[in-house]
N, CA, C and O atoms as a DFTB+ gen file, in Angstrom:
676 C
 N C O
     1  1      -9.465     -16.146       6.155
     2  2      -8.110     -15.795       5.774
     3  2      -7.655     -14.544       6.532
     4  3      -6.569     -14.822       7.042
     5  1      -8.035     -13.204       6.849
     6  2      -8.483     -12.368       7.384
     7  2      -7.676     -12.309       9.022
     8  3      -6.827     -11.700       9.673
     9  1      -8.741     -13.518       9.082
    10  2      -8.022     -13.230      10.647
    11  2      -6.901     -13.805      11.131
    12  3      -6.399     -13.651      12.244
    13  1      -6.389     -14.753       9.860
    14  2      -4.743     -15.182      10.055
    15  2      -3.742     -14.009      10.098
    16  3      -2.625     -14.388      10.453
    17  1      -3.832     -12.689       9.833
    18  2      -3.449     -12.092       8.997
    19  2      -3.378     -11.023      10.123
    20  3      -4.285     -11.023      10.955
    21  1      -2.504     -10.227      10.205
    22  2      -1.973      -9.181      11.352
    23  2      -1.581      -7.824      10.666
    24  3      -1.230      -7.731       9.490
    25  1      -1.689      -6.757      11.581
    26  2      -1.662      -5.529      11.627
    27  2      -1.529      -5.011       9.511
    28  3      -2.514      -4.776       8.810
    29  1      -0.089      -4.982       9.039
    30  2      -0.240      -3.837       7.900
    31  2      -0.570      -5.261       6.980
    32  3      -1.476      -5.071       6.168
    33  1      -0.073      -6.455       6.971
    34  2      -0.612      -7.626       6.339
    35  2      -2.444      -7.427       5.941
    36  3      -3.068      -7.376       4.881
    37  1      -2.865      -7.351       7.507
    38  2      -3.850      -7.838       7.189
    39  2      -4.981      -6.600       6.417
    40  3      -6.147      -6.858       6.121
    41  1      -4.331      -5.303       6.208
    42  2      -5.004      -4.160       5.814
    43  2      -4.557      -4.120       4.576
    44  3      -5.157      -3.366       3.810
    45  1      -3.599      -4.772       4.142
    46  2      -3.142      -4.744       2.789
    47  2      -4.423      -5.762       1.749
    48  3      -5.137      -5.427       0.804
    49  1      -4.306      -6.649       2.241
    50  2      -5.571      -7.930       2.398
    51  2      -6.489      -7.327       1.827
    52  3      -6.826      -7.335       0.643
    53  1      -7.064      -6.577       3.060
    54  2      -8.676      -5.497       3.025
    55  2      -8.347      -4.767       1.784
    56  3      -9.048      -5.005       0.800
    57  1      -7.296      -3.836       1.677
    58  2      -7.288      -3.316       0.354
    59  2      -7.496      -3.975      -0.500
    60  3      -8.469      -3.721      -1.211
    61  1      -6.491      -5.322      -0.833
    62  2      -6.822      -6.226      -2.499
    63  2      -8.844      -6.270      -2.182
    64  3      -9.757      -5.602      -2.667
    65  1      -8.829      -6.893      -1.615
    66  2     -10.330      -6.892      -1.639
    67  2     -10.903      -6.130      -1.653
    68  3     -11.335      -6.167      -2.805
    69  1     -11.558      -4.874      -0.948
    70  2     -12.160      -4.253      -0.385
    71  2     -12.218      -2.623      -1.483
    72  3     -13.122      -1.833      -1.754
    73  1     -10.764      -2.716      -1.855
    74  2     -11.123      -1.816      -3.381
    75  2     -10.371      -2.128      -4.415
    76  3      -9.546      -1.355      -4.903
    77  1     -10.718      -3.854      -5.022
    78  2     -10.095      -4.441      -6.121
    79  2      -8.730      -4.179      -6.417
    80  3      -8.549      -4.626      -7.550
    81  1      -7.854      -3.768      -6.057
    82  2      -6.413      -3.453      -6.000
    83  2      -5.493      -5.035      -6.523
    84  3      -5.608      -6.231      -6.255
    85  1      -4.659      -4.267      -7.316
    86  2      -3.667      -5.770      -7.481
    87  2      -2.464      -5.626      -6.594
    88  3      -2.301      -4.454      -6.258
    89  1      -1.804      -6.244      -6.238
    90  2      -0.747      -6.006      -4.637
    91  2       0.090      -5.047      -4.979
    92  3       0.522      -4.474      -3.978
    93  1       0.579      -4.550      -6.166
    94  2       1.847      -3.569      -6.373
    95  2       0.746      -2.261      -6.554
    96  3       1.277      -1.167      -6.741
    97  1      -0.012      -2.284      -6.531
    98  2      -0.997      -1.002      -6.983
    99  2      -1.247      -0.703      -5.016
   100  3      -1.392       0.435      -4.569
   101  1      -1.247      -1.901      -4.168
   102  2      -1.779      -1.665      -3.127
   103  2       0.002      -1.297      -2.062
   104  3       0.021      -0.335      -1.295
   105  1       1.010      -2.016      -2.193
   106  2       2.334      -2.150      -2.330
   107  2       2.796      -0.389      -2.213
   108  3       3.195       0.095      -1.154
   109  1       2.681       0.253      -3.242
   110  2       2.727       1.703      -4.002
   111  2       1.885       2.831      -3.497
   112  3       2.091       3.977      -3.898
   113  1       0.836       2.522      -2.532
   114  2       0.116       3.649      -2.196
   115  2       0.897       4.842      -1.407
   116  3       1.654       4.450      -0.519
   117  1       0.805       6.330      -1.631
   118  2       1.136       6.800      -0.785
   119  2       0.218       7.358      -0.509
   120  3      -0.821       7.219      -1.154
   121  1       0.363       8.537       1.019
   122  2      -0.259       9.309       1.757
   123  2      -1.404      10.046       0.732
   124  3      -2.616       9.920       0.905
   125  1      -0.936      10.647      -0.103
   126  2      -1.415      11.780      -1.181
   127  2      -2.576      10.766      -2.048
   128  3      -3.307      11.111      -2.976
   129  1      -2.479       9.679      -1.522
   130  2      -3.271       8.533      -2.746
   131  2      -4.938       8.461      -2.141
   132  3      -5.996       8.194      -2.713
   133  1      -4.646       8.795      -0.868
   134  2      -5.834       8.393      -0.320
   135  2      -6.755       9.656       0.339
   136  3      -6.303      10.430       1.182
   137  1      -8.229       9.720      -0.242
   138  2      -9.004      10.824       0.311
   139  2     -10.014      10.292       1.088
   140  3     -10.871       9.699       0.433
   141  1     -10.214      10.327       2.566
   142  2     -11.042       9.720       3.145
   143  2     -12.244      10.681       3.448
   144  3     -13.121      10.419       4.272
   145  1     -12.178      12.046       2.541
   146  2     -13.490      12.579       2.586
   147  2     -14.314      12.172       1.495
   148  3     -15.539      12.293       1.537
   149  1     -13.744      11.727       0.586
   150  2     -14.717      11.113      -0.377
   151  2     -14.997       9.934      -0.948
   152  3     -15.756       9.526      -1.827
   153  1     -13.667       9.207       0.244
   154  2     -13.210       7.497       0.381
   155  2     -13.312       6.802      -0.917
   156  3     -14.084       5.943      -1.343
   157  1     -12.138       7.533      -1.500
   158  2     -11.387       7.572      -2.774
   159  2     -10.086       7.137      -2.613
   160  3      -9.373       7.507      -1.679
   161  1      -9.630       6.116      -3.763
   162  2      -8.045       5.679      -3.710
   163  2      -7.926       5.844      -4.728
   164  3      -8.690       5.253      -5.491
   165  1      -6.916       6.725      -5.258
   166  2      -5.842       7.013      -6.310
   167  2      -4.965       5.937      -6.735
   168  3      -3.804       5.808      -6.349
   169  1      -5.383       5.406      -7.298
   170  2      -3.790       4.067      -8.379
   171  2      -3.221       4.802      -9.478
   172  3      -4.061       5.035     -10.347
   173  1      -1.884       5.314      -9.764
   174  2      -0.970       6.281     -10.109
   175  2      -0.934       4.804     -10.470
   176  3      -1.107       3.748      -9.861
   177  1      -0.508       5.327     -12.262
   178  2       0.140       4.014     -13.130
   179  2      -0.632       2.510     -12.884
   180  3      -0.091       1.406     -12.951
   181  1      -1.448       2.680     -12.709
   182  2      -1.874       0.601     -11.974
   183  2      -1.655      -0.070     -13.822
   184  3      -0.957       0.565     -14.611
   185  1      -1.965      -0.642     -14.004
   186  2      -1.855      -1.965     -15.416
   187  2      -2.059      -1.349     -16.635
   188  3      -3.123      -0.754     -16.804
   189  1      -1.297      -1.380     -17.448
   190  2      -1.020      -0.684     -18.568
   191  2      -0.574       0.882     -18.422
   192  3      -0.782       1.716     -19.304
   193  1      -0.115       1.078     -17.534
   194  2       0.050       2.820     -16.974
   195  2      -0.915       3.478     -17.121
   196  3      -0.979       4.371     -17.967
   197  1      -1.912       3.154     -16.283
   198  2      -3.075       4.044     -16.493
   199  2      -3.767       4.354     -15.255
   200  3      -4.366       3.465     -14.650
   201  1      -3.731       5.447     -14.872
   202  2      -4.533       6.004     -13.720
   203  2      -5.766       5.932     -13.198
   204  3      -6.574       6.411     -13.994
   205  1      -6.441       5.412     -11.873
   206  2      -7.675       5.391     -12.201
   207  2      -7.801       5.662     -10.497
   208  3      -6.877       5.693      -9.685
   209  1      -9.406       5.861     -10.231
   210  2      -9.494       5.712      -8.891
   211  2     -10.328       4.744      -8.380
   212  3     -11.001       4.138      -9.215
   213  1     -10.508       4.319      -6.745
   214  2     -11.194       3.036      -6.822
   215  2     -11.774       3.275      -4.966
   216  3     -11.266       3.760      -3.955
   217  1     -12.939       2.690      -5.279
   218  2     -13.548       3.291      -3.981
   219  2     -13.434       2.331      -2.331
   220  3     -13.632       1.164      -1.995
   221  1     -12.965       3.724      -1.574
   222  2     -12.277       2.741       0.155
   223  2     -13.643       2.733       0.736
   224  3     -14.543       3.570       0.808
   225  1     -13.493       1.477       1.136
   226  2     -14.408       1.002       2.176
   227  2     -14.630       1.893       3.414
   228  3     -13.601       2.016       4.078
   229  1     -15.764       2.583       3.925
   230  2     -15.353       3.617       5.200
   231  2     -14.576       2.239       6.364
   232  3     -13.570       2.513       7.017
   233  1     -15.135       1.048       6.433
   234  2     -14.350       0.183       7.847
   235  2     -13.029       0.030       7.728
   236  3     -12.263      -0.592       8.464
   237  1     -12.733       0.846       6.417
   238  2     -10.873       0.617       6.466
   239  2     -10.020       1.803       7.039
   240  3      -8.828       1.917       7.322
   241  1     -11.451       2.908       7.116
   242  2     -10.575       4.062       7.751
   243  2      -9.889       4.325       8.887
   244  3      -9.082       5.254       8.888
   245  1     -10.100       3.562      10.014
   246  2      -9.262       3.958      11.003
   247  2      -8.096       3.237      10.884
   248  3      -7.036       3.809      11.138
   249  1      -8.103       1.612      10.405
   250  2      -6.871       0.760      10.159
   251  2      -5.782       1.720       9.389
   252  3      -4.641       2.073       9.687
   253  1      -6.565       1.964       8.360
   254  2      -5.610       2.979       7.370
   255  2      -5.128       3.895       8.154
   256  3      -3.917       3.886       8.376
   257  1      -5.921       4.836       8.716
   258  2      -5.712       5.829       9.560
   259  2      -4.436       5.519      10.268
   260  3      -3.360       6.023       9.944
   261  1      -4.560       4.859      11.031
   262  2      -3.837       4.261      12.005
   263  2      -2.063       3.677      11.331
   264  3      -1.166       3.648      12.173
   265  1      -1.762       3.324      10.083
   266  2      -0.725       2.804       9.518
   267  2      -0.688       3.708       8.795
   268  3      -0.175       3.303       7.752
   269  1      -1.063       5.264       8.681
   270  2      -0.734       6.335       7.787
   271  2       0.525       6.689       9.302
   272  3       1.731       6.928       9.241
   273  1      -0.175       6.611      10.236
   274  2       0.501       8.024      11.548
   275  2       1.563       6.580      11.813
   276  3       2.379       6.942      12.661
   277  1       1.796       5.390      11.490
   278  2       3.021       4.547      11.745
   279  2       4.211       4.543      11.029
   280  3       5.345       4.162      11.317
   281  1       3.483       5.291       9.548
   282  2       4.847       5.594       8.360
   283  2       4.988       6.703       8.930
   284  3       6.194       6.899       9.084
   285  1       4.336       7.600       9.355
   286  2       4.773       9.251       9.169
   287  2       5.796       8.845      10.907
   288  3       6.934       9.304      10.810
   289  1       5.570       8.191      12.179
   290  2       6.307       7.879      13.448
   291  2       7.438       7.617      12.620
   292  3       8.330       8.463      12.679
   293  1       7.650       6.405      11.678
   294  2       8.882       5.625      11.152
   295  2      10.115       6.708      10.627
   296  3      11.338       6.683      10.758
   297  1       9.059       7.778       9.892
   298  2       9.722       9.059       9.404
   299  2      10.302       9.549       9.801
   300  3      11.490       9.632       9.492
   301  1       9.612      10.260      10.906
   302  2      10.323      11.020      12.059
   303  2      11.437      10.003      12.699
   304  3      12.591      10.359      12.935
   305  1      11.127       9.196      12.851
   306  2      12.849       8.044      13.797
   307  2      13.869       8.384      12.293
   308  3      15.082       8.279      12.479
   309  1      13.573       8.634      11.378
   310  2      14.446       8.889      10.052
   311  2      14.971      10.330      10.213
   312  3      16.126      10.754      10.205
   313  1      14.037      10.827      10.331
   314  2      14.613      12.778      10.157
   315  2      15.525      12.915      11.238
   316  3      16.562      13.570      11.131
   317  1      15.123      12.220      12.458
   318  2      16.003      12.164      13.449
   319  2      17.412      11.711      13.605
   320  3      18.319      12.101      14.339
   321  1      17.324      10.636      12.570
   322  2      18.664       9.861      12.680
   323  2      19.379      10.542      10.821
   324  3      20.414      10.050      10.370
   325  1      18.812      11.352      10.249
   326  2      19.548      12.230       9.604
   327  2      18.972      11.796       8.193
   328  3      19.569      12.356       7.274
   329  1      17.429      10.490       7.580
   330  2      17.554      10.457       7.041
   331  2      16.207      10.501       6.514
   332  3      15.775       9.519       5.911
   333  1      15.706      11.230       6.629
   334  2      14.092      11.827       6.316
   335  2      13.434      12.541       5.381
   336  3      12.669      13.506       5.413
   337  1      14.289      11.282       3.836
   338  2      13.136      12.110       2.840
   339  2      12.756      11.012       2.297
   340  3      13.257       9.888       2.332
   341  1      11.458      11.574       1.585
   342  2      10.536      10.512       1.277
   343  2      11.095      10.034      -0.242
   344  3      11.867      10.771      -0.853
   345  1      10.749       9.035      -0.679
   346  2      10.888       8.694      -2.035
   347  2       9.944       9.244      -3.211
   348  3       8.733       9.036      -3.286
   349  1      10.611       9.881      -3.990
   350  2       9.453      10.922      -5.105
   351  2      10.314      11.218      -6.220
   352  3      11.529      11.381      -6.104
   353  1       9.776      11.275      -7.131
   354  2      10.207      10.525      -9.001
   355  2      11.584      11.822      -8.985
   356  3      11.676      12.835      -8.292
   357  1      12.261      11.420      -9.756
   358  2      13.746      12.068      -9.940
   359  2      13.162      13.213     -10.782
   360  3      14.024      14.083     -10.661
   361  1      12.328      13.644     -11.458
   362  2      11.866      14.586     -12.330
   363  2      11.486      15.803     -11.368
   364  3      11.866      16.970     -11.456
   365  1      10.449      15.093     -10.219
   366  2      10.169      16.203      -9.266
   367  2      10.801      16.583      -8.232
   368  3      10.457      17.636      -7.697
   369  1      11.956      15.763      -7.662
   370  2      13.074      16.213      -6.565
   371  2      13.905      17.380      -7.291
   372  3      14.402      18.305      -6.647
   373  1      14.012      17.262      -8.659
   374  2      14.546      18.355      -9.877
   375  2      14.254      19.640     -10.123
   376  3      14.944      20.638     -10.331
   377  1      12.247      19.276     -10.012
   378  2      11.864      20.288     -10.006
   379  2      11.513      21.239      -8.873
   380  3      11.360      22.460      -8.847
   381  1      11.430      20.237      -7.888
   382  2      11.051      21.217      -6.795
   383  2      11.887      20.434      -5.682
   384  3      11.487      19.505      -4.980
   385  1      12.856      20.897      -5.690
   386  2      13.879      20.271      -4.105
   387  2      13.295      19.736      -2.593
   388  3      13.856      18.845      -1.954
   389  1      12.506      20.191      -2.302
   390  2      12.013      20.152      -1.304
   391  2      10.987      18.870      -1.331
   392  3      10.794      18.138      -0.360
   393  1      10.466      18.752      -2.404
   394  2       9.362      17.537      -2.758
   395  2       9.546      16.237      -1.614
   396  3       8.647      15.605      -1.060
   397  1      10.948      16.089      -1.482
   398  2      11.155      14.554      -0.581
   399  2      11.272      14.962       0.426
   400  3      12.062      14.218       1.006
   401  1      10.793      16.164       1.412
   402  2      10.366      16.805       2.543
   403  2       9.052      16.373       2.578
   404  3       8.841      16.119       3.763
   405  1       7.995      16.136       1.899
   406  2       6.455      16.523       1.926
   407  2       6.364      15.045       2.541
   408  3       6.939      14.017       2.186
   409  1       5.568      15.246       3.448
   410  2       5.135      13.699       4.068
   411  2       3.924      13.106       3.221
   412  3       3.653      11.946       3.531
   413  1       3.147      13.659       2.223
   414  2       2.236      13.679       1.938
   415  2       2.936      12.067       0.220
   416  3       2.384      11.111      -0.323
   417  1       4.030      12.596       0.132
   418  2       4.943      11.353      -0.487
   419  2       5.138      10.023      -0.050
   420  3       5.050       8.991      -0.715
   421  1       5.368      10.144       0.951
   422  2       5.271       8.915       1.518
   423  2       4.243       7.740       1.554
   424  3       3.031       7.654       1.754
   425  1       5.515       6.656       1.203
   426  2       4.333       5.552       0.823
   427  2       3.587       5.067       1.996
   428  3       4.116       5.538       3.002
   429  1       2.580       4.323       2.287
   430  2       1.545       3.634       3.466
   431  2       2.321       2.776       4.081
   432  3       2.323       2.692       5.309
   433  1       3.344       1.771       3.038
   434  2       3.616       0.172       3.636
   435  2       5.080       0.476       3.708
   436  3       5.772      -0.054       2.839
   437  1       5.681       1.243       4.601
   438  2       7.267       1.636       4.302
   439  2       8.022       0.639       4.685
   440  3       7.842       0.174       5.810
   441  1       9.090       0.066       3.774
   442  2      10.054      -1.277       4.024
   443  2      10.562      -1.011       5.072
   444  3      10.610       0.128       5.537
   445  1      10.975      -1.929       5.552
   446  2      11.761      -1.937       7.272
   447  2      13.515      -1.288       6.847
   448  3      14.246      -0.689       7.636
   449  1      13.684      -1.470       6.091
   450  2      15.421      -0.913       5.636
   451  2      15.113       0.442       4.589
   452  3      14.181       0.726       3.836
   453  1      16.382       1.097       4.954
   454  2      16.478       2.196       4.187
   455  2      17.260       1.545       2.687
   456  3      18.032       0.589       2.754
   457  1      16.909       2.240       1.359
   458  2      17.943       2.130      -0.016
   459  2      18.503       3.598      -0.215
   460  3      18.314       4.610       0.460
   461  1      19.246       3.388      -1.351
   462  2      19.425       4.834      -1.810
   463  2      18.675       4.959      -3.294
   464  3      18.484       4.091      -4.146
   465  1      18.374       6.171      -3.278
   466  2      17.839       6.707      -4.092
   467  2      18.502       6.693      -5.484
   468  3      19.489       7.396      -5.697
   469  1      17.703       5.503      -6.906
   470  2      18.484       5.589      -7.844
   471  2      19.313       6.350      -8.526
   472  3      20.423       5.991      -8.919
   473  1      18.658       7.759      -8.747
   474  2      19.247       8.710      -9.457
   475  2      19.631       9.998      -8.536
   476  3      20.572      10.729      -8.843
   477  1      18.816      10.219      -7.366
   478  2      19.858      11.639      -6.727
   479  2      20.918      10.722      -5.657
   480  3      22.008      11.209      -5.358
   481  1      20.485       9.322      -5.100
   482  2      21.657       9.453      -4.248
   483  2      21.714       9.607      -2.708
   484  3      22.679       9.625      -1.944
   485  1      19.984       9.744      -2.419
   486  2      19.674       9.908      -0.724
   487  2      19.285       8.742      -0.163
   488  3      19.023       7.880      -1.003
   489  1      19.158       8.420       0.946
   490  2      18.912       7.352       1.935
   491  2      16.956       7.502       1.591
   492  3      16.528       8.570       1.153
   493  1      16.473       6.908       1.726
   494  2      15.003       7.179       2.076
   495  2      13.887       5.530       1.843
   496  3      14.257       4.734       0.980
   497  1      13.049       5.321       2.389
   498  2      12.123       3.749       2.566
   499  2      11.875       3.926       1.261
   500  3      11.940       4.982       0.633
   501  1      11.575       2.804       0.854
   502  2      10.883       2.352      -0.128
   503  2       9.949       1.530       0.464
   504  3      10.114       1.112       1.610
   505  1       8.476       1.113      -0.554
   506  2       6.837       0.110       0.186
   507  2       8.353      -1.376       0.304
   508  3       9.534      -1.652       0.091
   509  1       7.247      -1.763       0.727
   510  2       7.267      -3.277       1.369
   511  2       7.690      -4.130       0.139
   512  3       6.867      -3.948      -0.758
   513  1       8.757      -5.070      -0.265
   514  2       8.306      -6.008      -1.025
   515  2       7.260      -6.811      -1.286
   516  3       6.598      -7.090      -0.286
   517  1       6.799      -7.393      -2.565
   518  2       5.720      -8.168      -2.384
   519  2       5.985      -9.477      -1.958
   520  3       5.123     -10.309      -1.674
   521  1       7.538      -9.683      -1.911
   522  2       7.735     -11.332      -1.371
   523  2       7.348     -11.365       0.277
   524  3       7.102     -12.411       0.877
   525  1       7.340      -9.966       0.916
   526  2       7.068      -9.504       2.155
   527  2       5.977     -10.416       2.608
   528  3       5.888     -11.429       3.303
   529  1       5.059      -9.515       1.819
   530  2       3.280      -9.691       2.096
   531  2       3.396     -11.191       1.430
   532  3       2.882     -11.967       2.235
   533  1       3.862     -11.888       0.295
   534  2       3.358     -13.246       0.026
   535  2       3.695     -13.885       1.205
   536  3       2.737     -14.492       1.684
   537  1       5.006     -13.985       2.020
   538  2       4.953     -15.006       2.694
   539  2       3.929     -15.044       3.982
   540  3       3.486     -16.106       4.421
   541  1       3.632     -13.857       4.490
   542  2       2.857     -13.444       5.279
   543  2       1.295     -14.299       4.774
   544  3       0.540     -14.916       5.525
   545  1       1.138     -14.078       3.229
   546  2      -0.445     -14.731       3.291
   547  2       0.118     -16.368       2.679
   548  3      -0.683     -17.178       2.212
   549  1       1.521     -16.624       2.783
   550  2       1.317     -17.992       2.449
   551  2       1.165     -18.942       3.771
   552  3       0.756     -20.100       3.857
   553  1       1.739     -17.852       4.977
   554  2       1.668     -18.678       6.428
   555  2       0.006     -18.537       6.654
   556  3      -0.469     -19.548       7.170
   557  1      -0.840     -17.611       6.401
   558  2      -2.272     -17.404       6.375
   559  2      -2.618     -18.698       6.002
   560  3      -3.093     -19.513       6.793
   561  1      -2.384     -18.932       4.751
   562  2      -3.211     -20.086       4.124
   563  2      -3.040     -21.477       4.508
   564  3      -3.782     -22.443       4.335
   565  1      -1.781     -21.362       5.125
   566  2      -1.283     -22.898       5.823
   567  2      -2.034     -22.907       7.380
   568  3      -2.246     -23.963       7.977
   569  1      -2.433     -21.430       7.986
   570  2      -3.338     -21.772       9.305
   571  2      -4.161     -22.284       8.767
   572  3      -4.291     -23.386       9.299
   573  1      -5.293     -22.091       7.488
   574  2      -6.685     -22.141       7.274
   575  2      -6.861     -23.372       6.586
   576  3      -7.834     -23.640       5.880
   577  1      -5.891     -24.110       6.812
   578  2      -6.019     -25.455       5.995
   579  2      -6.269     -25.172       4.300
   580  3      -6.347     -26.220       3.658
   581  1      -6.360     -24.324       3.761
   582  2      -6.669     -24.294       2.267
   583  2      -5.664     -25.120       1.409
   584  3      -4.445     -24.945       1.404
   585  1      -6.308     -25.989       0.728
   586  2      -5.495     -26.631      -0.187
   587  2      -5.108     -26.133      -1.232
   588  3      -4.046     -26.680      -1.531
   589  1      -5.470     -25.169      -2.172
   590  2      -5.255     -25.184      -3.119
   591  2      -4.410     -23.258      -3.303
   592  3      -4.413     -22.423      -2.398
   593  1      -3.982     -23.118      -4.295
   594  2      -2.829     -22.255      -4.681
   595  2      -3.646     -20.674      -4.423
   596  3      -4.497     -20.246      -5.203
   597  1      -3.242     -20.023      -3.317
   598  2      -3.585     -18.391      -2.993
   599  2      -2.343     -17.624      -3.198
   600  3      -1.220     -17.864      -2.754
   601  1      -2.797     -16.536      -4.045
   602  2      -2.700     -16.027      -4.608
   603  2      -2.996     -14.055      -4.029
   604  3      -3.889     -13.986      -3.185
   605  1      -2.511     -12.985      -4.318
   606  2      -2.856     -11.742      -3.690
   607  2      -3.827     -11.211      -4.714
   608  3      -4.657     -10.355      -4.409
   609  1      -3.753     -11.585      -5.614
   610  2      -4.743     -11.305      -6.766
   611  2      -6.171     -11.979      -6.627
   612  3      -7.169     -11.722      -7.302
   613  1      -6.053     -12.827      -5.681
   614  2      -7.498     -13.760      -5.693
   615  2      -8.468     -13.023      -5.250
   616  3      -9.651     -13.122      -5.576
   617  1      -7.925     -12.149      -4.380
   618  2      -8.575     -11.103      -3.473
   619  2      -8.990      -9.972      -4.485
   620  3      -9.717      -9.023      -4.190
   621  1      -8.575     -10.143      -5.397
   622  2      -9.247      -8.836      -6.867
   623  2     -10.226      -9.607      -7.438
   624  3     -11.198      -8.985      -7.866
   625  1     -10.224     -10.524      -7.530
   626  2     -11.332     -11.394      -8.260
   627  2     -12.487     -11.760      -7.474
   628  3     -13.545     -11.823      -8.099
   629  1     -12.517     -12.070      -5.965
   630  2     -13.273     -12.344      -4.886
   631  2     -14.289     -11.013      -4.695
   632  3     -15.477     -11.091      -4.385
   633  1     -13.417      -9.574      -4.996
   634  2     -13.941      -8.662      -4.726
   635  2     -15.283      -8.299      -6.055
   636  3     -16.456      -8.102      -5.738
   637  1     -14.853      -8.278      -7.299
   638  2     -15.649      -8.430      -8.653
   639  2     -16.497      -9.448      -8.305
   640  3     -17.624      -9.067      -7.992
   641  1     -16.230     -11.022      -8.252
   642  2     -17.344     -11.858      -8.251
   643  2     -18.005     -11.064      -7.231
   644  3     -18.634     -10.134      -7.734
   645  1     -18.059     -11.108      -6.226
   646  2     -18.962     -10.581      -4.951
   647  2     -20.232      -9.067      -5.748
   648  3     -21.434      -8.894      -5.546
   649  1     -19.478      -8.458      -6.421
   650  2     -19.827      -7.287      -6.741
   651  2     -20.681      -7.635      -7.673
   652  3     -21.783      -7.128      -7.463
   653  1     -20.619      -8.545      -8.987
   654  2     -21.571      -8.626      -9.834
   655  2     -22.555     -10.177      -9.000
   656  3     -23.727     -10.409      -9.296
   657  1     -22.072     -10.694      -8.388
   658  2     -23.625     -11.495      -7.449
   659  2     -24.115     -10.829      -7.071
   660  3     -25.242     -10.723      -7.556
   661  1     -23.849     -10.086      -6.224
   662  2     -24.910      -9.211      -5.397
   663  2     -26.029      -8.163      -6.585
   664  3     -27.091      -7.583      -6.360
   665  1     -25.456      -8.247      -7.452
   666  2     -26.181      -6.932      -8.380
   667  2     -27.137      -7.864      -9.198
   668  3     -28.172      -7.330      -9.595
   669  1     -26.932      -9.209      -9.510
   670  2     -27.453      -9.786     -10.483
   671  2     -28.775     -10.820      -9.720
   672  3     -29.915     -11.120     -10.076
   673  1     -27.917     -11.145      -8.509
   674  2     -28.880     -12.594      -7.886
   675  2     -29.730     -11.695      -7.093
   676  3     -30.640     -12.154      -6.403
């Protein structure tokens, strides 16, 4: 499936798998989410609003690496063209003005179009839809001949089964 699957598609992929992620938990990551000194991922709110962390694969670090410095390029073509702040909760643009300056806000999978900002009112990306990434792994699954119904979540379950075989068999 994997190798149907191209550049931020196919690292999104590696994430559902690779550290059990459900697609809006993987969708939602920003810069600040991820510590690759202790190859740690931060899920802010994941299922039932509850925070947790979940451990990165080191072979995802340069991919990641690599689509961190493509949001922060995308940024800069934004600051340039007048519209370069990041998206960050209306409570903390409140509290601290400057907050949608910090690149460290910025999400991983930044949508190709700018929105405005619900409550202050600025231009700035929002992640990727997930209808984005589905159609992307529904053309995947039509290369690989798979018959039956895939799913971005399958890749959370693939990752668990794998995890308790290996521990048990």
């Amino acid at each position: 499936m994997l190798s149907h699957l191209k550049g931020k598609y196919w690292l999104i992929t590696a994430l559902l798998y690779g550290c059990g992620l459900r697609i809006n938990e993987a969708l939602k990551l920003r810069v600040k989410d991820i510590n690759f000194d202790n190859h740690t991922v931060f899920i802010f709110r994941g299922k039932g609003g509850k925070d947790r962390y979940s451990i990165l694969p080191e072979t995802l670090d340069g991919a990641l690496k690599a689509q961190i410095e493509s949001a922060k390029k995308l940024h800069q073509l934004d600051v340039t063209r007048r519209y370069g702040l990041t998206s960050s909760p209306a409570s903390l643009v409140r509290k601290y003005g400057n907050a949608t300056k910090d690149l460290s806000w910025l999400y991983i999978f930044p949508s190709s179009i700018r929105c405005l900002h619900p409550y202050d009112g600025y231009a700035f990306r929002h992640h990727i839809h997930e209808t984005a990434y589905r159609k992307q792994l529904r053309q995947a699954v039509i290369k690989t001949g798979i018959a039956k119904r895939v799913t971005a979540h399958i890749f959370r379950h693939l990752k668990y089964t794998h995890v308790i075989g290996t521990k048990y068999w």
